[in-house]
VOBA-1610 file (N, C-alpha, C; in pm, whole numbers, padded with zeros to 5 digits, always signed):
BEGIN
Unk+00763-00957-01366Unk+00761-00840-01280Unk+00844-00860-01154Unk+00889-00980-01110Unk+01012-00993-01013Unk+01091-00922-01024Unk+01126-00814-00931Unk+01283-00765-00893Unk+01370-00835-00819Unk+01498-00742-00894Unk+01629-00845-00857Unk+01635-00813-00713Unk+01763-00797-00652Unk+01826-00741-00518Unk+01798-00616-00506Unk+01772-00582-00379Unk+01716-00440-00317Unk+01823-00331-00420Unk+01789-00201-00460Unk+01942-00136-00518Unk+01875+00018-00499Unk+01958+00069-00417Unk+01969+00218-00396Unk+01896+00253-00515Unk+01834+00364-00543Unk+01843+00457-00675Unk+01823+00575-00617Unk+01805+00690-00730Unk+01747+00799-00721Unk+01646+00845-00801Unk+01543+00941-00733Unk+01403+00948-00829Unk+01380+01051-00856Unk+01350+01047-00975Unk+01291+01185-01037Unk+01188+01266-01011Unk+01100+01134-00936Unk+01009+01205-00843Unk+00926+01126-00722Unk+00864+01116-00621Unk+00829+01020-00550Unk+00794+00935-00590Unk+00808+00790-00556Unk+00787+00681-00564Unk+00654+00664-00481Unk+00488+00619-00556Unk+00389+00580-00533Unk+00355+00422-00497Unk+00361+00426-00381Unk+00324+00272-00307Unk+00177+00296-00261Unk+00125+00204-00335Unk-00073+00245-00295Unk-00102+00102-00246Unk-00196+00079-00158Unk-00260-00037-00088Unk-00396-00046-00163Unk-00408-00165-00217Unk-00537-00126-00276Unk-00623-00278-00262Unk-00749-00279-00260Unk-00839-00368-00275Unk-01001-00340-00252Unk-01035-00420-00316Unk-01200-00415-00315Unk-01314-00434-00205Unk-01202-00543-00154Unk-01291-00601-00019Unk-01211-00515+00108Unk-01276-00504+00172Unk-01259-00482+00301Unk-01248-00612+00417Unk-01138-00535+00518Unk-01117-00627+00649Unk-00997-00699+00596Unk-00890-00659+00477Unk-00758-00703+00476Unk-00688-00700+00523Unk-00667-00548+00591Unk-00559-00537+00662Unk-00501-00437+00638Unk-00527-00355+00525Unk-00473-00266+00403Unk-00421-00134+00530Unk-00457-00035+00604Unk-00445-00005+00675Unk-00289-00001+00782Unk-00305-00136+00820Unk-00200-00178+00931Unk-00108-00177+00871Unk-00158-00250+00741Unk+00011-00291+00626Unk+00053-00120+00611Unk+00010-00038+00528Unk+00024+00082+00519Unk+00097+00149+00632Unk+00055+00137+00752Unk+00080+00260+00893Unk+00254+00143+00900Unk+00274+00013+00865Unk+00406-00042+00880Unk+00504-00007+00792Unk+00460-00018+00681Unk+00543+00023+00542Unk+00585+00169+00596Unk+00515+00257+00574Unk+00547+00408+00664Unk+00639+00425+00725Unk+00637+00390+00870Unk+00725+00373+00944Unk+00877+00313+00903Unk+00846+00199+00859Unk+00946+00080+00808Unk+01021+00210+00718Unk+00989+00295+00574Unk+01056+00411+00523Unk+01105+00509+00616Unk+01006+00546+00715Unk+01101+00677+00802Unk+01189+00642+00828Unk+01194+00488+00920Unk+01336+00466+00992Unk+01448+00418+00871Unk+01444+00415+00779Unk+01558+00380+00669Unk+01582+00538+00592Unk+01537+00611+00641Unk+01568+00721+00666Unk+01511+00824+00547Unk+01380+00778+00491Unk+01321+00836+00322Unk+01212+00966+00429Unk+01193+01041+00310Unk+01088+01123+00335Unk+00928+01044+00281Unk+00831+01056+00333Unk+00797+00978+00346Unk+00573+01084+00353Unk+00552+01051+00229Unk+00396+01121+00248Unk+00318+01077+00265Unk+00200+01064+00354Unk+00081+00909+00347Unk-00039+00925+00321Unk-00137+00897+00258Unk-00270+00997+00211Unk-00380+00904+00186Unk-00467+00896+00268Unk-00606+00823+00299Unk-00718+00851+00233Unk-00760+00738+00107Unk-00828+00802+00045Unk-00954+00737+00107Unk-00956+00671+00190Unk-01074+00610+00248Unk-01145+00763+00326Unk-01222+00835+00311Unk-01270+00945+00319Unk-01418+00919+00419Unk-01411+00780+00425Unk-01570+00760+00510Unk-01524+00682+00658Unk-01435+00587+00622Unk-01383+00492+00737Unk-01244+00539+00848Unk-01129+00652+00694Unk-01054+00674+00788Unk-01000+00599+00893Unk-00904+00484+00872Unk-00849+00439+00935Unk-00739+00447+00980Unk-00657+00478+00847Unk-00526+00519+00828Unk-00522+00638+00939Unk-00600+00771+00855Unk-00625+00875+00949Unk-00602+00899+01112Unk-00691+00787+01188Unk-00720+00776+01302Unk-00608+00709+01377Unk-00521+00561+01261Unk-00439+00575+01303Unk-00315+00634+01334Unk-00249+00709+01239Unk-00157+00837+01276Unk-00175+00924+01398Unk-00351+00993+01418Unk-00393+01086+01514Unk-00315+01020+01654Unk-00339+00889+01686Unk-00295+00768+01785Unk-00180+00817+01771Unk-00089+00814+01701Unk+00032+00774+01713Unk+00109+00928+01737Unk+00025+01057+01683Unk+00017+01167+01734Unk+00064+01218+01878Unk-00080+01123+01968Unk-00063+01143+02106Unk+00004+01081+02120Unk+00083+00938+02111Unk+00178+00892+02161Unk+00338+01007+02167Unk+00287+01022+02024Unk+00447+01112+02037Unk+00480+01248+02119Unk+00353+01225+02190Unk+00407+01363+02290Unk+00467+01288+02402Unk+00437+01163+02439Unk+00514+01086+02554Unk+00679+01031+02499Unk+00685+00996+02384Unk+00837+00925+02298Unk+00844+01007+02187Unk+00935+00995+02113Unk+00969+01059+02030Unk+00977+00919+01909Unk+00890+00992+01823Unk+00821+00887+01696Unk+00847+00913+01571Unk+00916+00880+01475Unk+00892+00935+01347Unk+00767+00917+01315Unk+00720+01075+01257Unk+00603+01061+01185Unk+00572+01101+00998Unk+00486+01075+00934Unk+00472+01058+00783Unk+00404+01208+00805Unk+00437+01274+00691Unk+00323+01385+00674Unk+00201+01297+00579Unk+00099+01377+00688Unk-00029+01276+00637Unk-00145+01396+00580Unk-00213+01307+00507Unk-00315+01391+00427Unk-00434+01289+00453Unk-00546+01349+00448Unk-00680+01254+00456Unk-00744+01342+00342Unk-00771+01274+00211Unk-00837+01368+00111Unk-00901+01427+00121Unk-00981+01434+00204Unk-01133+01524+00203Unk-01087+01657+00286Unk-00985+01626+00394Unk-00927+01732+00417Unk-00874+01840+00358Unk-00897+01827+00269Unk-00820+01939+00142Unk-00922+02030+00138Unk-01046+01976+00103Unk-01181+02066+00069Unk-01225+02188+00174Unk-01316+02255+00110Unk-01330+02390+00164Unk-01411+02339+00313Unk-01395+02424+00399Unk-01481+02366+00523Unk-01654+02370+00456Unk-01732+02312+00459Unk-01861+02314+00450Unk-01927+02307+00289Unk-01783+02254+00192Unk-01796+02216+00075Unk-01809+02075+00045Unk-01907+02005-00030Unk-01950+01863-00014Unk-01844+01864-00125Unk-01771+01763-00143Unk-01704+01715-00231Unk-01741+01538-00315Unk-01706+01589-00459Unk-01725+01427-00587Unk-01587+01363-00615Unk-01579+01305-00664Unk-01472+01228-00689Unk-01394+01296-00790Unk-01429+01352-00918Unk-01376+01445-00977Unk-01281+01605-00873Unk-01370+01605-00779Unk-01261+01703-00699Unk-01150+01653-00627Unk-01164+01522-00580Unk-01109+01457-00534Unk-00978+01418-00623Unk-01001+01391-00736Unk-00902+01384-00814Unk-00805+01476-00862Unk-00870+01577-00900Unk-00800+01684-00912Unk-00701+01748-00777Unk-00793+01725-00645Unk-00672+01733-00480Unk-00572+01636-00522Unk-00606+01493-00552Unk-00494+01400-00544Unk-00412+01426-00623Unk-00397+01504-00781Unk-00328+01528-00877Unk-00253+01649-00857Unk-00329+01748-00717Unk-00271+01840-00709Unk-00137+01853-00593Unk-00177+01729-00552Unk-00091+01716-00467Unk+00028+01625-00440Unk+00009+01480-00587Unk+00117+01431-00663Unk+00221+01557-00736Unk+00204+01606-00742Unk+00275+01740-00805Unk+00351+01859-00692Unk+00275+01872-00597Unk+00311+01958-00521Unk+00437+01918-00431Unk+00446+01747-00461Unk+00554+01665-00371Unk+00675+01628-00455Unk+00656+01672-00605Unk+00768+01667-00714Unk+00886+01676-00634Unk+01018+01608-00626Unk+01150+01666-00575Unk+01152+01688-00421Unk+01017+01679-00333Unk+00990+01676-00154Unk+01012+01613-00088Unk+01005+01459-00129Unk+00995+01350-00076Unk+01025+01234-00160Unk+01040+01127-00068Unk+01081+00973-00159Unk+00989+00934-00146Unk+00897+00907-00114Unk+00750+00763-00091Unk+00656+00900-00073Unk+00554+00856-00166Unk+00391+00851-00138Unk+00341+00748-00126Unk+00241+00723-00007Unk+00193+00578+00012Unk+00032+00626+00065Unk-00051+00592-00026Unk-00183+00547-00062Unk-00241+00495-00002Unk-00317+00492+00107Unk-00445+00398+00156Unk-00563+00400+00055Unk-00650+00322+00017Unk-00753+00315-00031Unk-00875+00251+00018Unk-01009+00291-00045Unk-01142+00246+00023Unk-01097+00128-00013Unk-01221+00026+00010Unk-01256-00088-00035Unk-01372-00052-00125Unk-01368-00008-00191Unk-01470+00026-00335Unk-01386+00045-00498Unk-01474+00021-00537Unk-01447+00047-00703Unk-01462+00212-00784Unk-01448+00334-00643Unk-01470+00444-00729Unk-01384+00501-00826Unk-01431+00586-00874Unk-01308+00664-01003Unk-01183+00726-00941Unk-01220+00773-00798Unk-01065+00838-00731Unk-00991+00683-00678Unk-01044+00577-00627Unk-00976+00505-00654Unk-00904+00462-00788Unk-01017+00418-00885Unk-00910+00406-00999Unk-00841+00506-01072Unk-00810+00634-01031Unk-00765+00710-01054Unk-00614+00680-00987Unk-00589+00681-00846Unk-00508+00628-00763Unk-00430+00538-00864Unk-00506+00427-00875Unk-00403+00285-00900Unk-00335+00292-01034Unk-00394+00420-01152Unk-00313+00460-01199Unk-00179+00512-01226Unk-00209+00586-01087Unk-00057+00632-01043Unk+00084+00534-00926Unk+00038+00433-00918Unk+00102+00345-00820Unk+00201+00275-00876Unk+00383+00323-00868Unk+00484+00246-00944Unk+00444+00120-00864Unk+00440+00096-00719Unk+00431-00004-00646Unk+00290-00049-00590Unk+00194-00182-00595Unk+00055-00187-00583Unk+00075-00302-00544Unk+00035-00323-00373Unk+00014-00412-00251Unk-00147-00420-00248Unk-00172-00543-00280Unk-00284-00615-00277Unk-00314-00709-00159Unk-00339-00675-00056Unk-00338-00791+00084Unk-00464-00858+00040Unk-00451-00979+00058Unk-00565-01044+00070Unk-00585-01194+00211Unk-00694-01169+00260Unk-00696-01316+00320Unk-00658-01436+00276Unk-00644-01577+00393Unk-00626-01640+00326Unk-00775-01714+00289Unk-00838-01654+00215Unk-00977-01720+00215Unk-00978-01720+00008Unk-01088-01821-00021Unk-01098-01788-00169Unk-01260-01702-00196Unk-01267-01694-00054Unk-01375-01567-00084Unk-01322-01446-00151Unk-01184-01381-00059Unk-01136-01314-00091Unk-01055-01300-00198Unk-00995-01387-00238Unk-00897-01439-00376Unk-00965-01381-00504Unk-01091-01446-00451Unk-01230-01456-00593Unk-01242-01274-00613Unk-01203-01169-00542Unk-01212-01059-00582Unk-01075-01034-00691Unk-01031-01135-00674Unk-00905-01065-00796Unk-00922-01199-00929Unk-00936-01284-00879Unk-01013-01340-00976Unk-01078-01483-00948Unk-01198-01461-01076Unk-01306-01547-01025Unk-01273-01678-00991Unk-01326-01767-00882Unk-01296-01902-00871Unk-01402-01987-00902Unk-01360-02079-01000Unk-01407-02214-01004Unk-01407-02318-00909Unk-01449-02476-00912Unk-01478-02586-00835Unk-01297-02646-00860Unk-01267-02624-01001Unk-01131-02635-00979Unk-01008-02557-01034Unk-00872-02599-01025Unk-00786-02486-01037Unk-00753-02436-01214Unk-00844-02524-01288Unk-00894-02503-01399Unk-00934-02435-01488Unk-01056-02389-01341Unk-01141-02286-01413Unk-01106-02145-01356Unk-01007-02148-01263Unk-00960-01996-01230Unk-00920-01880-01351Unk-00978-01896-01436Unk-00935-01832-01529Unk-00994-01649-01583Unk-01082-01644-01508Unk-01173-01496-01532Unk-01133-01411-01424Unk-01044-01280-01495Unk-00970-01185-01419Unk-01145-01144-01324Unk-01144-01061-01181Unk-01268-01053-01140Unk-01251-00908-01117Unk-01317-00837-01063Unk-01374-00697-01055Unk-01262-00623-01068Unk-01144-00661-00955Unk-01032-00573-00881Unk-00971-00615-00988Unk-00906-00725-01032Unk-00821-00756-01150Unk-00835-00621-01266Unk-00987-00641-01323Unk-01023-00522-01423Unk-01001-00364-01384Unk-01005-00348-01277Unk-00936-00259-01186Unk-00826-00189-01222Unk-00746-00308-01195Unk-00599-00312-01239Unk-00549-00275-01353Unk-00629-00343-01456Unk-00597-00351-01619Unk-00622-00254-01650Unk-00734-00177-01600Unk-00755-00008-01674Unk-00724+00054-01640Unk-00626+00018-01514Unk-00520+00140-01459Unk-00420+00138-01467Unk-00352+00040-01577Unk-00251+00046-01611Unk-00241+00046-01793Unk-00351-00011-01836Unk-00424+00060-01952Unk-00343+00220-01961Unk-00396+00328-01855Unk-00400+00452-01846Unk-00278+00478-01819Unk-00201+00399-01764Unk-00036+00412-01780Unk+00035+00460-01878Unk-00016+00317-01949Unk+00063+00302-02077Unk+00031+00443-02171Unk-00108+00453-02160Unk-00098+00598-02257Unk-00042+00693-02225Unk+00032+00720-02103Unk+00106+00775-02078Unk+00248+00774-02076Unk+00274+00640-02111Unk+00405+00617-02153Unk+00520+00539-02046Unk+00418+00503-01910Unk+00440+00488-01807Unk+00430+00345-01785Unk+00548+00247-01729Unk+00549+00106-01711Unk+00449+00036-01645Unk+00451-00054-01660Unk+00339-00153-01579Unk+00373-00099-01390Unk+00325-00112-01310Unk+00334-00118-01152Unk+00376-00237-01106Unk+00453-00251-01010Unk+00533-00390-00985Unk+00374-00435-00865Unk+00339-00548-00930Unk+00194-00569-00812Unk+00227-00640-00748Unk+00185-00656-00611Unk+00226-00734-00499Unk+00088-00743-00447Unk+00066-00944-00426Unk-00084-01001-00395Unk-00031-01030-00250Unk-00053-00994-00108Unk+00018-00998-00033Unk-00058-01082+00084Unk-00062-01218+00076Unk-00116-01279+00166Unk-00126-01268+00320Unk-00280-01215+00427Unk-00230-01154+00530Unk-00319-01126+00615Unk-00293-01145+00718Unk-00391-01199+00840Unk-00417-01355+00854Unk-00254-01395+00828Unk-00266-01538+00811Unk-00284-01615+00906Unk-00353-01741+00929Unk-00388-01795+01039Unk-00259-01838+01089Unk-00250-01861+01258Unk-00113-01935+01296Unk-00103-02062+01263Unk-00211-02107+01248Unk-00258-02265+01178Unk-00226-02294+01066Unk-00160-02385+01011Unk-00167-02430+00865Unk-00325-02471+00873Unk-00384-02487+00758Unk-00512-02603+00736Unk-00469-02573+00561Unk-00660-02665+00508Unk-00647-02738+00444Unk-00666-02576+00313Unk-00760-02536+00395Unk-00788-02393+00309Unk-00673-02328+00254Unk-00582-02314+00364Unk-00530-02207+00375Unk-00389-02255+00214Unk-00364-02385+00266Unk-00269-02433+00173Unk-00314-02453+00044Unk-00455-02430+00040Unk-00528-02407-00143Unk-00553-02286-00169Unk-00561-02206-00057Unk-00516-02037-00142Unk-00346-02016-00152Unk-00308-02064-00098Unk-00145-02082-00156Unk-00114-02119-00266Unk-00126-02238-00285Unk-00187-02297-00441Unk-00229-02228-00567Unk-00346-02197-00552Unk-00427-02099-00627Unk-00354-01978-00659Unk-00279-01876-00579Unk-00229-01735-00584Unk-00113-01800-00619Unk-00024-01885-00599Unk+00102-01946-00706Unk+00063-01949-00814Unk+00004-02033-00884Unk-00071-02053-00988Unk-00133-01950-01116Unk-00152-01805-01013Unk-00201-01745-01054Unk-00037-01602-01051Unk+00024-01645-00985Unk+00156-01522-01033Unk+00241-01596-01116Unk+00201-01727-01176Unk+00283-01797-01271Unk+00248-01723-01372Unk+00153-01654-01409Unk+00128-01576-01550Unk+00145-01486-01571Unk+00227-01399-01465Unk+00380-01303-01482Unk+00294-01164-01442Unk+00159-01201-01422Unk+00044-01013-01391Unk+00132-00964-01263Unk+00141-01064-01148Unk+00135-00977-01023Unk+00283-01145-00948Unk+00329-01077-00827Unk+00400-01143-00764Unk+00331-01162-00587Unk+00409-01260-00524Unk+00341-01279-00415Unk+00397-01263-00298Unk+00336-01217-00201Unk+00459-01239-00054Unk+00365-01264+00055Unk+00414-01347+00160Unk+00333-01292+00289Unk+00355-01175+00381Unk+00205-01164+00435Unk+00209-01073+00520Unk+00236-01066+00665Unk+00112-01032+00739Unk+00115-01053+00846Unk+00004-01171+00898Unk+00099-01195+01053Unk+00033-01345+01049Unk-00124-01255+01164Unk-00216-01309+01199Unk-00331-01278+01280Unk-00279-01250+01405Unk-00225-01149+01476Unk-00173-01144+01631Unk-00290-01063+01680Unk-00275-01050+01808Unk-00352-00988+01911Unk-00280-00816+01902Unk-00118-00887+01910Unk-00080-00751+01904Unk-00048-00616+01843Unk-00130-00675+01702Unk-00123-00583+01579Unk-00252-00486+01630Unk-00340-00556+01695Unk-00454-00427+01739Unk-00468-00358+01871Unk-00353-00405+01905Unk-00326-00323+02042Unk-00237-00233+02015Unk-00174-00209+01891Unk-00086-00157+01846Unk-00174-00012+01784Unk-00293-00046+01709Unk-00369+00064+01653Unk-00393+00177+01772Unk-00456+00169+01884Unk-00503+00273+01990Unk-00407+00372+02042Unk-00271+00265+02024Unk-00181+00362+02084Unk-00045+00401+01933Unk-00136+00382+01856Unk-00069+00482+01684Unk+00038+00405+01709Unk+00107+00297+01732Unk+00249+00182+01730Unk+00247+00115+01629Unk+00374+00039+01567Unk+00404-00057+01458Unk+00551-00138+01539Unk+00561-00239+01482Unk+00676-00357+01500Unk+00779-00283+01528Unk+00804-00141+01439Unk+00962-00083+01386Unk+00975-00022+01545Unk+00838-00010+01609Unk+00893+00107+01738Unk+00947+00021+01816Unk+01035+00105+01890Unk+01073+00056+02036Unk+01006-00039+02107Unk+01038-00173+02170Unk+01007-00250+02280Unk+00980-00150+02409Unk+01081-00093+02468Unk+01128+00010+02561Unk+01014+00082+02606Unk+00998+00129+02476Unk+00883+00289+02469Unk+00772+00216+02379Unk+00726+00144+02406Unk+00572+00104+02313Unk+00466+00094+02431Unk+00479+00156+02531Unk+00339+00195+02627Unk+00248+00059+02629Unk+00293-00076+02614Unk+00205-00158+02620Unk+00185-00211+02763Unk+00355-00159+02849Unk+00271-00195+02963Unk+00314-00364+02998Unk+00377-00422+02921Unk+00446-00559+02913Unk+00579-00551+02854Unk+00620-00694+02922Unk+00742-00693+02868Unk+00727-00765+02727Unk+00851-00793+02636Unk+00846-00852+02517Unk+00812-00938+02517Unk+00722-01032+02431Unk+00695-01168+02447Unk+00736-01237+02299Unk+00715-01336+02295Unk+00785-01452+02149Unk+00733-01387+02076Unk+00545-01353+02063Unk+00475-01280+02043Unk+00551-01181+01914Unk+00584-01094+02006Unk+00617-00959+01953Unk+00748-00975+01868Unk+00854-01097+01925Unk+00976-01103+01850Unk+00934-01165+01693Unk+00817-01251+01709Unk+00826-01323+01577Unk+00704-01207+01513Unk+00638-01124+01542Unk+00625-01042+01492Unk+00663-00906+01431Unk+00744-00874+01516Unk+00862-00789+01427Unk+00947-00873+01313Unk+01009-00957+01324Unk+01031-01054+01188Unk+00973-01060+01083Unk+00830-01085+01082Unk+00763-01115+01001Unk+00689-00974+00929Unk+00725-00917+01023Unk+00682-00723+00914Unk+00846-00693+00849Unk+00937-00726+00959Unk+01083-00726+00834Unk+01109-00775+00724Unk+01068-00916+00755Unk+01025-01002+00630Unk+00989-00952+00505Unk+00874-00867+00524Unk+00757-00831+00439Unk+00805-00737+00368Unk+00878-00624+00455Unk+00954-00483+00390Unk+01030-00571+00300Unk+01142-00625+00330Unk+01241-00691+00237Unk+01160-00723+00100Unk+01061-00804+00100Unk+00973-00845+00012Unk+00929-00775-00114Unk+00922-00641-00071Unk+00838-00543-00172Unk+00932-00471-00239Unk+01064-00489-00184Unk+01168-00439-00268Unk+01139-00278-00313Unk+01126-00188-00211Unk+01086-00102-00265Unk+01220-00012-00325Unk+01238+00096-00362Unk+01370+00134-00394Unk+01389+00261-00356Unk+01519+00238-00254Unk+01529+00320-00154Unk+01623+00445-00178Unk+01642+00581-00133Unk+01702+00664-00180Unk+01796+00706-00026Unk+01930+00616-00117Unk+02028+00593-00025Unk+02062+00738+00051Unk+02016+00882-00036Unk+02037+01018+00044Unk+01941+01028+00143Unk+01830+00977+00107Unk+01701+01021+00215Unk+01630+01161+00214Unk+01700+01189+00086Unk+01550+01281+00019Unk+01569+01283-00083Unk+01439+01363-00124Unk+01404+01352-00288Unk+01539+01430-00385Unk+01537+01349-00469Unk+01684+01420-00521Unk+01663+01340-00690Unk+01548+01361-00713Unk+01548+01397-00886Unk+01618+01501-00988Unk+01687+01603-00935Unk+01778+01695-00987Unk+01910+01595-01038Unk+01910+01484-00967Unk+02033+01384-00966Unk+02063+01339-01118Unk+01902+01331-01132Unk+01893+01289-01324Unk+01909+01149-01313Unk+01896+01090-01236Unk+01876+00903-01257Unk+01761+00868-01184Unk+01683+00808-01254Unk+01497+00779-01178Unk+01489+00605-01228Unk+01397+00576-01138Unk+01339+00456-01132Unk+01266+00385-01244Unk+01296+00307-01305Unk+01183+00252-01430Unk+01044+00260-01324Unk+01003+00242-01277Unk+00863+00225-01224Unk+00849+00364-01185Unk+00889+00483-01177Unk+00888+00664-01126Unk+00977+00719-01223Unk+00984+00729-01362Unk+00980+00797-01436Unk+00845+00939-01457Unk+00920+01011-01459Unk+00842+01142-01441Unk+00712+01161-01520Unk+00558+01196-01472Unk+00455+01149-01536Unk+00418+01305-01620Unk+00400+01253-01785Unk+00411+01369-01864Unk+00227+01386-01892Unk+00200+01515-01941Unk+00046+01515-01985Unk-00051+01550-01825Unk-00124+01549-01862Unk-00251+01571-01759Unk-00306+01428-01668Unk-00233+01434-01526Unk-00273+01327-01426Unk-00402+01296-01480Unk-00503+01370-01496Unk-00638+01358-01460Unk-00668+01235-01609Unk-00620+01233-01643Unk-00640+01118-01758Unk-00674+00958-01724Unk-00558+00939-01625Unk-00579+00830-01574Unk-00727+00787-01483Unk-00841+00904-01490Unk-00939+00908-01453Unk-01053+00817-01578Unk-01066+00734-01589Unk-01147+00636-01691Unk-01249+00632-01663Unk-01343+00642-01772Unk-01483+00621-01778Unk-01538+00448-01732Unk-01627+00456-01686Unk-01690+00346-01617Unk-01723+00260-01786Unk-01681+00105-01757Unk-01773-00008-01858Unk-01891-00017-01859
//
């Protein structure tokens, strides 16, 4: 599942980058509100849609970055928070939910280059509905094997790592639901993040372990972001790495800080290789599309699977 060198294309229809995981407190969020940005300024159209419907993070962060942009001038994502779709004072299931999300993969046919996905930290059906549809699927994880052990189970040694775990199965039946559709595997990305500034002993055996474990060709690996102070000073006032030094309202000047942190979110973009549409809008009329965004035939709602 390695891609070669970054390469222009054109898509037949948006390209789905979803953040996804089971556990919570990854990071999934921050990575998301960067990736975003990181597309506006390379100049893509760009949709962002929070399916976290209880925590809203994503959400709250945009609103931030909202008010900022009445002081600077910000590129912003058109954003959706799912539940927002629903009637005012209509309780909504996951089945409606799906059907908003399907209705609105469609409504962006030929609109835009990137849809990008926030997700809960749960195992529901609009999630795995989601990861169905994701050419591109960013998996942040700590560097902990607490967290690892959600994608798959850990043993005492590197032996017994062998039992795909909750999120893994996750995966498999959402790309299961691909295939019946005729639709390629998702390029997966296990994205190591909230990394300590510390090497230790841990940290270099979940390195280990997640090598080990993209040797068997499922998913590929990159790092993320390292643990700064200034990634959450960044949330209140809706900011990412890509903005301005100048105009980032922090109120300080630049510090090493911030330089080796902008690096290391450049880093990361480079990493995911996403594939960029050298016009900067959707331009599937072009007739040349992406192996991973080939145009999805049949009824979205399929990729909706019955529980094991």
């Amino acid at each position: 599942m390695v891609r070669g060198p970054i390469m222009f294309i054109t898509q037949a229809r948006p390209h789905v980058v979803l953040l996804g995981n089971q556990k919570g407190g990854s990071g999934k969020s921050t990575l998301a509100m960067h990736i975003a940005i990181a597309l506006l300024k390379s100049g893509q159209q760009v949709v962002s849609v929070d399916l976290d419907y209880e925590q809203r993070t994503l959400t709250r962060y945009i609103e931030n970055r909202r008010e900022a942009a009445k002081e600077n001038t910000l590129p912003m994502p058109d954003h959706i928070c799912i539940d927002e779709l629903s009637h005012r004072g209509v309780k909504w299931n996951d089945a409606d939910r799906i059907q908003a999300l399907s209705d609105l993969i469609r409504s962006y046919d030929g609109a835009c280059d990137f849809i990008l996905i926030d997700t809960a930290g749960s195992g529901s059906q609009i999630n795995l509905f989601a990861h169905g549809l994701a050419d591109t699927l960013i998996t942040p994880v700590n560097d902990s094997f607490v967290d690892l052990d959600v994608i798959f189970s850990m043993g005492p040694t590197p032996e017994t790592m062998l039992k795909p775990s909750r999120y893994a199965d996750t995966v498999k039946r959402a790309v299961e639901a691909r295939h019946a559709l005729g639709q390629p595997d998702p390029d997966w990305i296990v994205v190591r993040n909230r990394i300590s500034p510390l090497s230790s002993r841990n940290e270099r055996g979940v390195v280990d372990a997640l090598d080990a474990l993209a040797r068997r060709g499922t998913f590929r690996t990159a790092s993320g972001l390292v643990e700064r102070v200034v990634y959450r000073g960044f949330f209140p006032l809706g900011l990412t790495m890509f903005d301005s030094f100048e105009t980032s309202q922090l109120g300080v000047k630049p510090r090493m800080s911030h330089v080796l942190a902008r690096l290391e979110v450049r880093q990361l973009i480079t990493a995911l290789e996403l594939p960029l549409n050298p016009a900067g809008v959707a331009s599937g009329s072009l007739g040349q599309s992406s192996p991973n965004s080939a145009p999805l035939d049949g009824d979205l709602r399929q990729l909706s699977l019955p529980e094991h």
